[in-house]
Structure formats: C-alpha cells, structure tokens
N, C-alpha and C positions, 0 to 999 in steps of 0.2 A: 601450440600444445596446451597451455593454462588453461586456453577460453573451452578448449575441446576438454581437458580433465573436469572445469567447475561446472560445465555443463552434465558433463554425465553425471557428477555428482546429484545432481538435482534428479536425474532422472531415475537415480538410485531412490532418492525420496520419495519420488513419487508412486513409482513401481512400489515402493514400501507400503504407501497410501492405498494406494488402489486396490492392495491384495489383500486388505484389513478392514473390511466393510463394517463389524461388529462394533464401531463407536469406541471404542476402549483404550483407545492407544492414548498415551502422553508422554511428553517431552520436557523436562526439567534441568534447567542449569543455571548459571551465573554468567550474566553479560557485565563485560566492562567497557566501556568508554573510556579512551584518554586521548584529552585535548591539553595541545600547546601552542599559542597563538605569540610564543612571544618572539618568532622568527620576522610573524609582521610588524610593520613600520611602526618604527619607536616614537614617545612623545606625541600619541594619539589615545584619545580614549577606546577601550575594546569593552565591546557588547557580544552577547553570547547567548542563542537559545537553542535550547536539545529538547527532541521530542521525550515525554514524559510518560511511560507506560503504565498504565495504572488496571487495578481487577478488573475483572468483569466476570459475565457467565462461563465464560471460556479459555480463563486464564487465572492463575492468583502470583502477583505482580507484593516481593516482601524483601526484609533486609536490603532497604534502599538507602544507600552511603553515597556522599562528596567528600572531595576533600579537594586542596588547592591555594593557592595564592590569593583567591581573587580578592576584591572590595566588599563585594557582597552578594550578596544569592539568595532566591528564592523560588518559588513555585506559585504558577498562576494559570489561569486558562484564556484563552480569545475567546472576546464576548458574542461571536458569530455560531461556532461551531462546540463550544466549551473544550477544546483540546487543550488539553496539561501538556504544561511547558515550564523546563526549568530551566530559569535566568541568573546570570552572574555577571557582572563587570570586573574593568579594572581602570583604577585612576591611569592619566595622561603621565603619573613619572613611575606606573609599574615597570619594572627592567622583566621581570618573567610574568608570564599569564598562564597559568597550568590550573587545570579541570582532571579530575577524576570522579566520572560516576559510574554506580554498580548496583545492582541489583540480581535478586531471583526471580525468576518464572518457572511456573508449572501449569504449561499447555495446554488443551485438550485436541483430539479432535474431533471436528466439527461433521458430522453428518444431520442433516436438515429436510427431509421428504415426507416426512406425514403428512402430507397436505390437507388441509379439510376437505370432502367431497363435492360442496358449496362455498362458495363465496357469498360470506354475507354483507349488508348493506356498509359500506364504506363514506367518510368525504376525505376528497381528496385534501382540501383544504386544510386539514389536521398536518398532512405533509408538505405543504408547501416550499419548504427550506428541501426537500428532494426531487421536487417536481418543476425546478427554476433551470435559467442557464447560468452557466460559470463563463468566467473569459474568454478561457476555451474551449469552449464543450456547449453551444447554440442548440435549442432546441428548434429551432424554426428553419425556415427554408428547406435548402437539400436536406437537413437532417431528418426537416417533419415528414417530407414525400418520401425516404428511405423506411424512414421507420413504420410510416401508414400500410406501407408496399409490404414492409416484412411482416407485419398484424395481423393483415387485411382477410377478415373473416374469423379472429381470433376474437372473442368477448371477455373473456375475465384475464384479472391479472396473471395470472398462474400461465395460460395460455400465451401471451402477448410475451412476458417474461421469457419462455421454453424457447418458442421461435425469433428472440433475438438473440439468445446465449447459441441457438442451433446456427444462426446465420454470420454471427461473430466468429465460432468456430471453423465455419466453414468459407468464409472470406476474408479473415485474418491472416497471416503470419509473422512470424519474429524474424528480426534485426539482429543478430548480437552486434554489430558495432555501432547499434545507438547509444547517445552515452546517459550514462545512467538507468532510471527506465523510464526513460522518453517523458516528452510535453506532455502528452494526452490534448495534443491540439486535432480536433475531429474534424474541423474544413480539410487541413492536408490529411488527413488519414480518408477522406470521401474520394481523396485524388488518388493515393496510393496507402493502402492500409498496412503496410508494415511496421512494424518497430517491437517495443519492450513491453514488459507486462501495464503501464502506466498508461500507453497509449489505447491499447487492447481493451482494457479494465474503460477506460473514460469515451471508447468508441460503443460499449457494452451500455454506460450508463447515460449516456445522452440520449442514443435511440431509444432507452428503454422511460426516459422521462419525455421524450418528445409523444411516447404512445399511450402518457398516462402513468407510467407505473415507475412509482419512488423508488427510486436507487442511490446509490454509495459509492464512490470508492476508499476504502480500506489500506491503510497503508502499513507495512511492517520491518521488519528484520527478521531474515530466516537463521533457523537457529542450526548450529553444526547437527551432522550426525557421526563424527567423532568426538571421542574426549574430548576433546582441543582444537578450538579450528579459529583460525582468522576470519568474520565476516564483515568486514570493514567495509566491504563494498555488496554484501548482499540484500540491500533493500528489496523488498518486492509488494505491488499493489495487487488487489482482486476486487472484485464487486460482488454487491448485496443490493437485493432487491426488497420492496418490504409486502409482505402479500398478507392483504386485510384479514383477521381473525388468526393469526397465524405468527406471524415477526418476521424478522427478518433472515434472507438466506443466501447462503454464500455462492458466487460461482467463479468461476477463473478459468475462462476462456485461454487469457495468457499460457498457464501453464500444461493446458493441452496443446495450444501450437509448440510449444519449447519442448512439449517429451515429442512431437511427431518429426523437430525438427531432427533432434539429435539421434531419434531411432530412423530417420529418414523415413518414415510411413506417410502413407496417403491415408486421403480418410474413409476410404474403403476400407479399409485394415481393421481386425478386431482388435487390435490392441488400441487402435486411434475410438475406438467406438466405448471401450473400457474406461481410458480416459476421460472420455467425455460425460459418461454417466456417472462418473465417482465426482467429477468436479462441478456437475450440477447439481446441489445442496451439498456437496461434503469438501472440506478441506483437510491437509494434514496438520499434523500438532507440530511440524518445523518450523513456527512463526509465530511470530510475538507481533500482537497490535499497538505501533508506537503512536498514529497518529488518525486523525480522518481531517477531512475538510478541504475544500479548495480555496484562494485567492483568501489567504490569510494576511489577516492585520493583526500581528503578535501582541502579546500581551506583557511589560510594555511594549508599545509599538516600536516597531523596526524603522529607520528613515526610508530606508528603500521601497521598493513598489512591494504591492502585495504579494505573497508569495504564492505561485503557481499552487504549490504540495509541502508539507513538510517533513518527509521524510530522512531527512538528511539535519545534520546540524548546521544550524545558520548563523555567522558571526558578521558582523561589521566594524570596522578600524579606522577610526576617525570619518567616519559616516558613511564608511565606503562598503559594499557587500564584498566577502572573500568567498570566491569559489569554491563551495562545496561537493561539487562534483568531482575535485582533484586531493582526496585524504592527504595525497604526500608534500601538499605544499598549504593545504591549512593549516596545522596539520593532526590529523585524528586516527585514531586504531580502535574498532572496536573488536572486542576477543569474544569466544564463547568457553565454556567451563561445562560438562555437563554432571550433575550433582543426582 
C-alpha cells in the first residue's frame, strides 16, 4: 500500500506538470538533512560526503546552514565533473557523529522546445567529457548497432535525440522493487530493460552518445507537494541532451514509464502520448539538482571505488563504505518544508 500511495503521489505531480504548459510554475521550500553515523562502529575515523546543491538557471539554492559534532567541514568539488560536495569528519575517539544540513530552493520549471530551425556547424570535440563511456554505460558494441539502428536516417542532433527518447519510451519500463533508482548499468538493460529512473535516464544517454549526440544524466531530490513531506528516499535521475546552438535539454523517459505504470496505460493511450510530449524538453519544478556525473572520485577522495552516481550521501567508517541505499541503518532523514 506505501509503494502504491508514493507512487500515485508522483503521478499527481506529474498530471500537475503536464496540465501547465505556460513555463510559470515554481516550487519553493526548505530541505533538511540529518545525519547520525554515530550507531556505526566506534573507534574508527568517519568521513562523510553530501551532494551540495547549488544556483543555476533553474533553481536559486540560499540560507545554506550546518551544524553538528563534527572535526571539520567543508565544501569542495571533484575535479572530473566540478560537482559540490560537502565534506565533514570525525576523529577515531568521537562518541557521536551528528550532521545537520539545510537549505532553500526555488525551482523552476523547465520547458525547453524552441528549437533553432537549423543546426549550425558544431565540434563535437568541444563535448567530449559527454560524448565518452562510463563504466556503465559502453558506447560501442550492441549499444553502437542499437543506437545506429534507432538513427538510422536521422541527420541532426535534434533528430537522432527525438528518436532515441521515442524508443526509450517505448521499450522501457519501471521496476518499482529496484532498489533505489537502479545501476544504470546498459549491457543488462540491452538484455532486459527494466528498472528505475537511473537506469532509463543512462539507457537514454549512452544510446544517445554512441549516435554522436552529448548527453547527461542529472541527478536530484523531488521535492514534497505537501507542506511537509518526508523525501528521504525520493531521489530521482532524468537526462539532458545538448543540441548545438541551442543548450542543453531536458527529457525523462523515466517518468513517462512510472505515470503509464501506475495509470496502467498503453502507449496508445492519449494521456501516455501527453506525457510524452511534456517530458520532451520540459520538466516539472518538484526537483531540486543535487548532483551530475558518473564514476566519481570525491573530493577529498573516498577509499572506496568510484562512485557509480551521487545521489545519495556517501560515508565511510574506518575506510569501509556504509550503505546508502538503507537511510535507517546509516542513518539519514531528509524532510521537505514548503516556504
């Protein structure tokens, strides 16, 4: 009954989204974090990095406060992707390790279709850090003959983009008992493409760089649509493609499979075809951008392997990674406030 309530929830949002084409909407509150790590094992050093959300065109990210026990703390970015990340420890004889951080956002949303009518001269070379593979996510092989196959006859970015977000959409769908939102590992989704927005979003962007054309995945936390809501566990990924003369644009396959799921429509359905065209260039203002980049090396570096994604807070306790995936045994809450 929870997974069936937080899912409809979403599709309240979305139905919100989709019926408000005019660009105008925003979302405004106060997100908290609070972490307590002092459950795990005593007499170890604790390290601690939280995605760090910061302005941009489509947000303004202010009254940003910590507070806590820790040794020390700061704000940094990895030298890969420049993602802000704020870091704290705590020495080998803390008895408590407690993080509190908060801030405001005020959303936009994002509608993105003015297309130029031409594509002008581009290099790709300029994108190259979006036009590469990640660990998981291979441009070559099956994914290059999938992606050529779904192109094939399509010449500009704009084109090549449309028919892999149309084929995503339409050979996709969601998992809800993937945990979290998924690897975004693209060999097994070639085999079976099911899963969570993470998978969907890096099945989106791998095809869409194996056919030439820079992509993203985008990582966030959706934000309540009540006063008050617990999102502790609502991370969600989409992808951005970047089309020359133009910037970059949003799309979320994902959460067109998650509204067909829980309205149970086919994609015959007009309301599956609504979806579809609201979430090619447009997103809603219920998410906040914490993170981007793949197969991160934190800044300071983590002992542990690169990270897949960061969307999630990542600690380690006496050099060991604690699962992130399980809030109630890291242990972390984060709230929403809307303001």
């Amino acid at each position: 009954m929870k997974n069936r309530l937080t899912l409809s929830f979403f599709v309240v949002i979305i139905l919100f989204a989709a019926t408000n084409f005019a660009g105008a909407n925003s979302r405004s509150g106060l997100v908290t974090i609070q972490i307590d790590l002092s459950g795990q094992e005593q007499g170890k050093e604790a390290r601690l990095w939280v995605p760090y959300p910061v302005s941009d065109h489509d947000q303004v990210v202010s009254n940003i406060r910590t507070s806590g026990d820790y040794a020390s703390i700061g704000v940094y970015t990895d030298t890969a992707h420049s993602t802000p990340i704020l870091y704290a420890e705590w020495s080998e004889q803390a008895r408590t390790r407690k993080l509190v951080f908060s801030f405001n956002v005020q959303r936009q949303e994002v509608i993105r279709r003015d297309f130029p009518a031409k594509q002008p001269d581009w290099n790709p070379a300029d994108y190259a850090e979006f036009l590469k593979a990640t660990s998981l996510g291979p441009i070559d092989g099956d994914v290059k003959v999938l992606a050529d196959s779904i192109t094939k006859g399509q010449q500009t970015v704009l084109e090549k983009a449309k028919a892999i977000y149309n084929w995503t959409c339409e050979h996709t769908y969601r998992i809800p008992e993937t945990i979290g939102c998924g690897k975004g590992d693209v060999c097994e989704l070639l085999k079976d493409p099911g899963g969570k927005c993470t998978d969907i979003s890096s099945l989106f962007v791998a095809l869409a760089r194996a056919a030439g054309v820079p992509a993203r995945e985008i990582f966030s936390i959706r934000l309540g649509k009540k006063s008050q809501e617990d999102i502790t566990t609502w991370q969600h990924c989409w992808a951005e493609f970047f089309l020359p003369g133009y910037g970059w644009v949003p799309v979320d396959p994902a959460d067109v499979r998650k509204a067909m799921l829980v309205e149970k429509l086919d994609l015959k359905d007009s309301k599956t075809k609504e979806y579809r065209d609201y979430f090619w260039g447009g997103i809603d203002p219920y998410r906040v951008v914490i993170a981007k980049g793949r197969d991160l090396i934190l800044n300071p570096p983590q002992k542990g392997a690169p990270l897949n994604t960061f969307g999630y807070p990542y600690a380690e306790v006496g050099g060991k990674a604690v699962d992130f995936y399980m809030p109630s045994t890291f242990v972390y809450r984060i709230s929403y406030k809307a303001q």
